[in-house]
C-alpha positions in Angstrom: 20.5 -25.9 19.7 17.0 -27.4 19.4 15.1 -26.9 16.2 12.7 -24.7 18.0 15.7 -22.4 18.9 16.9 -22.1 15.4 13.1 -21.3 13.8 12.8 -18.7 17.0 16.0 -16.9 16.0 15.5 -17.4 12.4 12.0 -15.2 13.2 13.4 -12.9 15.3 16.4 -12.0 12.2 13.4 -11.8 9.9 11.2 -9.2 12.0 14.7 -7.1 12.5 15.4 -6.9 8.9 11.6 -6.0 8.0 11.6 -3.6 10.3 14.8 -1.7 9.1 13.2 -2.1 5.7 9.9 -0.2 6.5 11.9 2.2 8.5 13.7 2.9 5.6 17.6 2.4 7.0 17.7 -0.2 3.9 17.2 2.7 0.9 13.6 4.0 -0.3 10.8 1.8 -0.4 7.7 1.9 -3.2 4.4 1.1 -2.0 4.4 -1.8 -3.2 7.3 -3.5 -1.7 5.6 -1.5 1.7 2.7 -3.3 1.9 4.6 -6.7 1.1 7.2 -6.0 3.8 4.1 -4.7 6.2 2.6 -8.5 5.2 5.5 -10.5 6.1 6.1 -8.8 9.7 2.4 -9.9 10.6 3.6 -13.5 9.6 6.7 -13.3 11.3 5.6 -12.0 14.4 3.0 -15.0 14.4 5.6 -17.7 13.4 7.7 -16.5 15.9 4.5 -16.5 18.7 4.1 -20.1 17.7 7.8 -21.1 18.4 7.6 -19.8 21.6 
């Protein structure tokens, strides 16, 4: 598996778990940890554009 491969999935497992987090299937979320959750997908979904 190239290196590319393994930063693509690596991305892809980190939008996934954000995404349950703001949806709220990991327990309650304060505002706080909202907006640093709503942060990191934006820079996962552009690492992951760039791998591709």
């Amino acid at each position: 598996m190239s290196i590319e491969s393994k930063d693509r999935h690596h991305w892809i497992d980190e939008i996934a778990f954000l995404e349950a987090r703001l949806n709220g299937s990991q327990g309650d979320i304060d505002k706080e940890d909202r907006a640093a959750c709503e942060e990191a997908l934006k820079s996962a979904k552009i690492n992951l554009a760039a791998c591709r």
